[in-house]
C-alpha positions as CSV (number, residue, x, y, z in Angstrom):
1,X,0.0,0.0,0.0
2,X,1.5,3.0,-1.4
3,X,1.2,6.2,1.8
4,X,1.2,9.5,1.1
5,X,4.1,12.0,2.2
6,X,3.8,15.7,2.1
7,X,7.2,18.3,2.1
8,X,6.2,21.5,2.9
9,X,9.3,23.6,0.8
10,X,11.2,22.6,-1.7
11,X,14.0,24.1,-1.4
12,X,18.1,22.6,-1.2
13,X,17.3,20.2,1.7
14,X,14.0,19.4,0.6
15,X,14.5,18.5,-3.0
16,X,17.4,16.4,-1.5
17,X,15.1,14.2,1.2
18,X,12.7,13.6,-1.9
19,X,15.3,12.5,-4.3
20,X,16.8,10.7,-1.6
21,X,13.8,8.4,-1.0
22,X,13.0,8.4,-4.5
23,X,16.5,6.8,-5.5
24,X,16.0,4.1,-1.9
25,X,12.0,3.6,-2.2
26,X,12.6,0.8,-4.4
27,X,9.0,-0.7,-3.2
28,X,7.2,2.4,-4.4
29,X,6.2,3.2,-0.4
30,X,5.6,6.2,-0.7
31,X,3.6,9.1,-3.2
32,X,5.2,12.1,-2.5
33,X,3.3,15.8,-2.6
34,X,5.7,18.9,-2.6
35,X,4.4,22.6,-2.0
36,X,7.3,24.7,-3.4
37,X,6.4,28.6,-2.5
38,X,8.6,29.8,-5.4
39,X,7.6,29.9,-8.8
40,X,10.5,27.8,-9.7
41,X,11.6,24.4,-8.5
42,X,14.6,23.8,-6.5
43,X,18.0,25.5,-7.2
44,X,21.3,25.9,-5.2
45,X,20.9,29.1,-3.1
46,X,24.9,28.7,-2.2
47,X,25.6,29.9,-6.1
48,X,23.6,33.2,-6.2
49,X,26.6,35.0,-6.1
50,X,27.4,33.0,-9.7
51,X,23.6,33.9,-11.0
52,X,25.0,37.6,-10.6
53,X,28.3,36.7,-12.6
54,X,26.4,36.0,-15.1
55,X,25.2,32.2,-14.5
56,X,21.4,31.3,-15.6
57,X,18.6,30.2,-13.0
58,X,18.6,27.2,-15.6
59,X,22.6,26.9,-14.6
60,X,21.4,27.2,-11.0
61,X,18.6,24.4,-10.8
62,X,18.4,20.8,-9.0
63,X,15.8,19.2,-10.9
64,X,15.9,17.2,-13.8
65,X,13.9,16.1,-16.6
66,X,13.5,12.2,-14.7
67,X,12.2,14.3,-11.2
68,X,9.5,16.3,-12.9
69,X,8.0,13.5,-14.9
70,X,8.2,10.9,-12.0
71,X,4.8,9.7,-11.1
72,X,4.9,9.2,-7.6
73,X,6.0,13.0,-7.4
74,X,3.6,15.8,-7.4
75,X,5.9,19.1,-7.7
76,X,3.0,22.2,-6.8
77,X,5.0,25.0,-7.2
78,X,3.6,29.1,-6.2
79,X,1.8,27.2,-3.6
80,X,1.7,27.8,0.4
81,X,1.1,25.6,3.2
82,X,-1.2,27.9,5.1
83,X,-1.9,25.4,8.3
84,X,-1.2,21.6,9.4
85,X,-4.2,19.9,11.0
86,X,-2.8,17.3,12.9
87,X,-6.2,15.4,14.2
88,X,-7.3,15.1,10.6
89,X,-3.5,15.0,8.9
90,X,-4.3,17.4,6.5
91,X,-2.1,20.5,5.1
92,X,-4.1,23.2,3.8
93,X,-2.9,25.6,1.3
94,X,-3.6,29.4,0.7
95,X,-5.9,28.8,-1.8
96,X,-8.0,26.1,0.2
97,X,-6.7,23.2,-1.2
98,X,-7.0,20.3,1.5
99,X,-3.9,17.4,1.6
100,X,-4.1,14.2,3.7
101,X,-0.8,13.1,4.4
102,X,0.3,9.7,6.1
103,X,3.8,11.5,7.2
104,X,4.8,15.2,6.5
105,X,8.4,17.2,6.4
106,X,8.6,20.3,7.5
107,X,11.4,21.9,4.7
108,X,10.6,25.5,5.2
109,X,13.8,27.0,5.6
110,X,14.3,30.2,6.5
111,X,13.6,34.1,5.9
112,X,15.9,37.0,5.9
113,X,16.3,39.1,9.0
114,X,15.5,43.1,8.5
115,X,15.9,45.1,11.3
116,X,12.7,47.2,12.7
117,X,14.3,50.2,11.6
118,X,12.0,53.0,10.7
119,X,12.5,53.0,6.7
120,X,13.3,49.2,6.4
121,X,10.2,48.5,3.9
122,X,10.7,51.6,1.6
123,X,11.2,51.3,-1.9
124,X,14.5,50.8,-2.9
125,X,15.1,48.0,0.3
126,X,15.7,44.6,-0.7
127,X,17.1,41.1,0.6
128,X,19.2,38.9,-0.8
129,X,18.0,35.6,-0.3
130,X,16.3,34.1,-3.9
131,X,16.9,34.3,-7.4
132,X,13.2,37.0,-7.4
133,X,15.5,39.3,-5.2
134,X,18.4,39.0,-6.9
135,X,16.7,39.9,-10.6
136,X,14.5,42.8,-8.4
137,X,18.4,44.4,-7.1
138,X,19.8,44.2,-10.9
139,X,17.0,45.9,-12.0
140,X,17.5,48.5,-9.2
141,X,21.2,48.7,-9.3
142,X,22.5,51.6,-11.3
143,X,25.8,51.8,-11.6
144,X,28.8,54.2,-10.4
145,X,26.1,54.9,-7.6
146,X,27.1,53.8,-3.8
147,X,25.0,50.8,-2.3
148,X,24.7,49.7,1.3
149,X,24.4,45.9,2.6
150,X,23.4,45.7,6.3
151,X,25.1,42.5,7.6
152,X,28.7,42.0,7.3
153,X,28.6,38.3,7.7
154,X,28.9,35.9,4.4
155,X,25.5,36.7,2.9
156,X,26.2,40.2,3.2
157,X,29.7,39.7,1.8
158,X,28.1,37.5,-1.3
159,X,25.5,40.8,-1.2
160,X,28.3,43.6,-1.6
161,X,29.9,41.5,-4.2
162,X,26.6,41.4,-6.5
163,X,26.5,45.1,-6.4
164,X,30.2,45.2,-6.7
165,X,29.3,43.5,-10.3
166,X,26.9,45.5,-10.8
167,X,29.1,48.5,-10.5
168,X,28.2,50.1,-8.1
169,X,30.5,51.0,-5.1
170,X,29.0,49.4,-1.6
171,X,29.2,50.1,2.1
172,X,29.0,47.4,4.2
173,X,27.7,47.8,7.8
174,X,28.2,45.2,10.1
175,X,27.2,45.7,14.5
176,X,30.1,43.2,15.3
177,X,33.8,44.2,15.8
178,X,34.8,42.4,12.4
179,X,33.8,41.1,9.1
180,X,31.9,37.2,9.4
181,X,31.9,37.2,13.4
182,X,30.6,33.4,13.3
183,X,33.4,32.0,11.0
184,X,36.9,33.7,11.7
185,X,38.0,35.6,15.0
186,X,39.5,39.2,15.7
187,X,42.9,38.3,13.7
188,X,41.0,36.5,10.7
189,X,39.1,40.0,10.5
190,X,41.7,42.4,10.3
191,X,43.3,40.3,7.3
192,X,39.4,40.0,5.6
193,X,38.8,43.7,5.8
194,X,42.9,44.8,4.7
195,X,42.2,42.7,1.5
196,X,38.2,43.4,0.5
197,X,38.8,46.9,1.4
198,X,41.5,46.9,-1.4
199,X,39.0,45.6,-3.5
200,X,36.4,48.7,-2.9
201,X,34.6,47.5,-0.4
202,X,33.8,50.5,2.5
203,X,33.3,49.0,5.7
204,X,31.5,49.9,8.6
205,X,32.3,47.3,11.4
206,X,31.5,48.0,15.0
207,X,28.3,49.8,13.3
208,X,24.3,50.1,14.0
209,X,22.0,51.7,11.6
210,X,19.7,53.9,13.4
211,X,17.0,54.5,9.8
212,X,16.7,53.9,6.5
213,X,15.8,57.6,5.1
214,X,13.6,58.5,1.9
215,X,13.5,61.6,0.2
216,X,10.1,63.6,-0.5
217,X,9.0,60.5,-3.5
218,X,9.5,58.1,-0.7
219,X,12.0,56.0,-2.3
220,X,15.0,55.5,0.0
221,X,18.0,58.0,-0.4
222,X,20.1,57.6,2.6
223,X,21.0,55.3,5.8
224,X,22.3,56.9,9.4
225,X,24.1,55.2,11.3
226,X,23.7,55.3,14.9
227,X,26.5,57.6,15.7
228,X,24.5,60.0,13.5
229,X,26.7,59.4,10.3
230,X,24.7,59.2,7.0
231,X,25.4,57.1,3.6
232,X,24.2,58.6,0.9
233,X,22.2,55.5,-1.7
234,X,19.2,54.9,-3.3
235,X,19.9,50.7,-2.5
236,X,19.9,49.0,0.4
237,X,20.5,45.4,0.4
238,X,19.3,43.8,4.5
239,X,21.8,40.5,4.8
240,X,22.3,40.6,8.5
241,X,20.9,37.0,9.3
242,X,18.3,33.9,9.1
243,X,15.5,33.5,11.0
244,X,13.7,29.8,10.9
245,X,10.4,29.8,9.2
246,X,8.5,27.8,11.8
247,X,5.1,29.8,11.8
248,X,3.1,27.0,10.8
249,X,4.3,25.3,14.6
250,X,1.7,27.8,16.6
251,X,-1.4,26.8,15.3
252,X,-0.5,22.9,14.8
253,X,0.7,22.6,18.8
254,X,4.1,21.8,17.5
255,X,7.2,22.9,19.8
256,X,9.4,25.4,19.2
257,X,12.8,25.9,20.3
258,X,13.6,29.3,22.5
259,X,15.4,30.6,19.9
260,X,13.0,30.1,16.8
261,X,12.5,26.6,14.6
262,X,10.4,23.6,14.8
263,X,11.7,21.5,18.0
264,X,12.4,18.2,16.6
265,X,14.8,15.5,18.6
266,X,18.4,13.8,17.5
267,X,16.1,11.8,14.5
268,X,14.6,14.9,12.9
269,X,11.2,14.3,14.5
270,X,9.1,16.8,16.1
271,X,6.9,15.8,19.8
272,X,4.2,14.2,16.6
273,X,5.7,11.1,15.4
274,X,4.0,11.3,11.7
275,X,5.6,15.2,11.2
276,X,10.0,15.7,10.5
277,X,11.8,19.1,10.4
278,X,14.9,19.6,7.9
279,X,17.3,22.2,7.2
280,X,17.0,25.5,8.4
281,X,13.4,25.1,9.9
282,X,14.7,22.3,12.3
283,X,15.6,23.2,16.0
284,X,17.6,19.9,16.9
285,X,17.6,19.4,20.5
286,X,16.6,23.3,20.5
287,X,19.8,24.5,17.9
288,X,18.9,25.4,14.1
289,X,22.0,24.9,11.5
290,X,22.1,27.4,8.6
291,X,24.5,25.8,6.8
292,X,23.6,23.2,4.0
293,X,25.6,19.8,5.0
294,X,23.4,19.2,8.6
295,X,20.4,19.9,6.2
296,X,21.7,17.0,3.6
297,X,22.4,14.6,6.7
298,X,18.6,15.3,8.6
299,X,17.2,14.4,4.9
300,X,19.3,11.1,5.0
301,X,18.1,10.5,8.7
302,X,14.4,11.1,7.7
303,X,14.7,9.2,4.9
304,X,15.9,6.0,7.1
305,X,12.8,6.4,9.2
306,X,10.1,6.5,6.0
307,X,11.5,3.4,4.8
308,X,11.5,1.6,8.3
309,X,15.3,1.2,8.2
310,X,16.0,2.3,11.8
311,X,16.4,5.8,13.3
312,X,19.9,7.3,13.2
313,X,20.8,10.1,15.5
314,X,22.0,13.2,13.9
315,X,25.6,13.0,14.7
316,X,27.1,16.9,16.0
317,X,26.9,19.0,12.7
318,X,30.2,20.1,11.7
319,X,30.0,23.6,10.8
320,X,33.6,23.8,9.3
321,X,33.5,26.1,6.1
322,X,36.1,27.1,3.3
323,X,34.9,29.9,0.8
324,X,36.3,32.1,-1.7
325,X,34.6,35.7,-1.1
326,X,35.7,38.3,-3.2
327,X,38.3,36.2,-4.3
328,X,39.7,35.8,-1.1
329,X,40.2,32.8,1.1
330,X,38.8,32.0,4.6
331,X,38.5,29.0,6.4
332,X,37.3,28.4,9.8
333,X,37.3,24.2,11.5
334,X,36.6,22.7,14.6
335,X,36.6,24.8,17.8
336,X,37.6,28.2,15.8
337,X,37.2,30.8,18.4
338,X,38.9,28.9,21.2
339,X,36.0,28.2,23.3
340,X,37.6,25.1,24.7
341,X,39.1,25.7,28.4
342,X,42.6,25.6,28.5
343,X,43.3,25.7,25.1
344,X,46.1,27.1,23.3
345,X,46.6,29.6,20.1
346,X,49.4,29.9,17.9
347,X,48.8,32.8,15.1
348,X,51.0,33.3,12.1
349,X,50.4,36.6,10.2
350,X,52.5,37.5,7.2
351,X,51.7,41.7,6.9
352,X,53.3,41.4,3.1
353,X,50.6,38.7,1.7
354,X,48.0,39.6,3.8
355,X,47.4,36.1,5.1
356,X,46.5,34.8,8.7
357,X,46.7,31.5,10.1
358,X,45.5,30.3,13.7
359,X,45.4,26.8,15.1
360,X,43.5,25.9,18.5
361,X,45.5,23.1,20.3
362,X,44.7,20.9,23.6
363,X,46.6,21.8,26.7
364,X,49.5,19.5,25.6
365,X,49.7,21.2,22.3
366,X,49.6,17.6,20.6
367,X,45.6,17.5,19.5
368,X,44.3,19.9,16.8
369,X,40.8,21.2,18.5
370,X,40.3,23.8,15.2
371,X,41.5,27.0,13.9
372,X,40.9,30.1,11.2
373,X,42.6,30.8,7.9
374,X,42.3,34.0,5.8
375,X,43.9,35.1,2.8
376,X,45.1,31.5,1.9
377,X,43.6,28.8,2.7
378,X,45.5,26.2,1.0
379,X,46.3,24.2,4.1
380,X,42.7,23.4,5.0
381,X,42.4,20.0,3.4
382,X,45.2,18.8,5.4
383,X,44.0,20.4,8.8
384,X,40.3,20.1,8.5
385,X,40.4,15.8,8.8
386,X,42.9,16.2,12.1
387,X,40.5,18.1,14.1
388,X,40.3,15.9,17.4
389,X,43.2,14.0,16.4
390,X,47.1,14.5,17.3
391,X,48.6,16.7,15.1
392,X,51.0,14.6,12.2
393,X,54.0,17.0,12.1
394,X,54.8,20.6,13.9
395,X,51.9,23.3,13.7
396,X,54.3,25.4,10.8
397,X,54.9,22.6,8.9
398,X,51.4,21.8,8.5
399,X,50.2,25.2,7.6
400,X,53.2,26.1,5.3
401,X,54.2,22.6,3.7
402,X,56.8,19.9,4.2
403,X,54.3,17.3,5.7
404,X,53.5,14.3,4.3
């Protein structure tokens, strides 16, 4: 008997759980009903920055000709789960449709965070979060003129570098102390900021915005700052954060965790044993992951369970990340900002190259507990597998070459 399962999102992690089970539901278990609020089917989000470059949505897309012309999946995209009725298991969408469902994943991701500034909503605001925004900013985008991204982290980094290809010249205004608080530490920063700021970037770190202003058409023309400074611009771009989309957890009595997303436990599964959380949306034991690897591994977990195989625990997420921004390196592994008691830190900075390297090592100095890299970050396939292990030659060596 074939049972119905209902995704709610169909975004990176959710088209990945459906083609997952597709590929392992050899016995045809399960019919599967996808509600994909955008107009388009799945595409990798991590490559916006490329879409800017010059790369097609059709360049960006996850689904193929075999997935949309599968039988046993119904792809509803421009459709919106409006509320989950768990007595009756039934979805219901926006425009009233009614879905039973035998099991249903929550894959609703995540929205960008605008601050509550007065302004925030005035033409000429935008976020950068889909391929919609990204063609609305283009369109907006004039260039030689100055643009401001709130958020200083690696969307708002990806942000500055779309208007940056765009032409236009953008600010960058980030609260924290230094450039992508969450991935490299005070060291990591100063290098990030010598080498985008070469690059045109103006940065703002240590920086709140007080408004967003708008001249007398109401279109924006300015932000001040909080210490009463003002950037003149007729584009802002809001990339300071994520915040889970879990608003359909009220109304069905599901949990959620202190700090936004659906509470689910170690196996995905939320306090109702027919309904999953993945990706951004999920709250494990009360912690959300933004990145896109924990997502991948909570829609192999989920998967498991659907086809009866057992229920895996969602091993500790590793957040380690390498990136190119701006065509510079950064790298940040294991237990980057040294939270570990005891620890120890050895920094390396070269002034002349602009580079910085910093390893996080156990009292002894013999196990590698994580570390930063910025400006190259060559020597992270070679340090990233060690983390928790005892390090294979001394700490230079392995940043700089000569180990084997």
């Amino acid at each position: 008997m074939t049972g119905t399962l209902v995704v709610i999102g169909h975004g990176m992690v959710g088209h990945r759980l459906v083609t997952d089970l597709r590929v392992k539901d050899r016995a045809d278990a399960w019919r599967i009903v996808v509600l994909a609020e955008e107009s388009r089917p799945a595409y990798d989000r991590t490559a916006l920055s490329s879409y800017m470059a010059g790369k097609s949505a059709h360049d960006l897309t996850l689904v193929d000709h075999d997935f949309l012309r599968d039988p046993l999946v119904d792809l509803r995209l421009g459709t919106v789960a409006a509320s989950v009725d768990r007595g009756s298991q039934t979805v219901t969408t926006t425009d009233g449709t009614d879905l039973g469902y035998d099991a249903l994943v929550l894959a609703t991701g995540s929205r960008p965070f605008v601050p509550p500034v007065p302004g925030h909503d005035a033409p000429g605001c935008f976020v950068y979060r889909t391929i919609d925004d990204l063609d609305a900013i283009r369109a907006a985008a004039v260039s030689g003129r100055p643009g401001v991204v709130i958020g200083g982290g690696l969307l708002g980094l990806e942000a500055a570098n779309a208007l940056r290809l765009l032409g236009m010249r953008p600010h960058v205004v980030e609260m924290a102390s230094r450039l992508m608080p969450l991935q490299v530490d005070d060291g990591g920063g100063r290098v990030l900021a010598k080498l985008v700021g070469e690059l045109g970037l103006r940065l703002h770190c240590g920086a709140a915005i007080r408004s967003v202003d708008t001249g007398t058409d109401g279109r924006v023309c300015g932000v001040t700052l909080a210490d009463g400074s003002v950037l003149d611009t007729e584009l802002v771009v809001f990339s300071a954060g994520i915040r889970p989309r879990d608003e359909l957890a009220g109304p069905a009595g599901l949990g959620r965790a202190q700090r936004g997303g659906f509470l689910v436990d170690d196996q995905c599964r939320t306090s109702d044993e027919r309904i999953w959380a993945v990706g951004e949306c999920a709250a494990v034991n009360g912690r959300c992951y933004g990145l896109a690897a924990p997502g991948y591994r909570m829609a192999e977990i989920v998967v498991q369970q659907l086809l009866g195989f057992g229920g895996a625990a969602l091993p500790l997420p590793d957040v380690s990340t390498k990136l190119k921004l701006l065509g510079v390196d950064v790298a940040s592994f294991g237990d980057a900002h040294a939270m570990t008691a005891g620890v120890l830190e050895i920094s390396y900075v070269d002034n002349t190259d602009s580079t910085y390297a910093k390893l996080v090592l156990s009292p002894d100095a013999r196990v590698l507990l994580g570390g930063v890299l910025a400006g190259d970050a060559s020597a992270y396939p070679v340090l990233r597998p060690l983390v928790g292990h005892e390090l294979t030659a001394p700490p230079e060596q392995l940043l700089f070459g000569g180990a084997n």
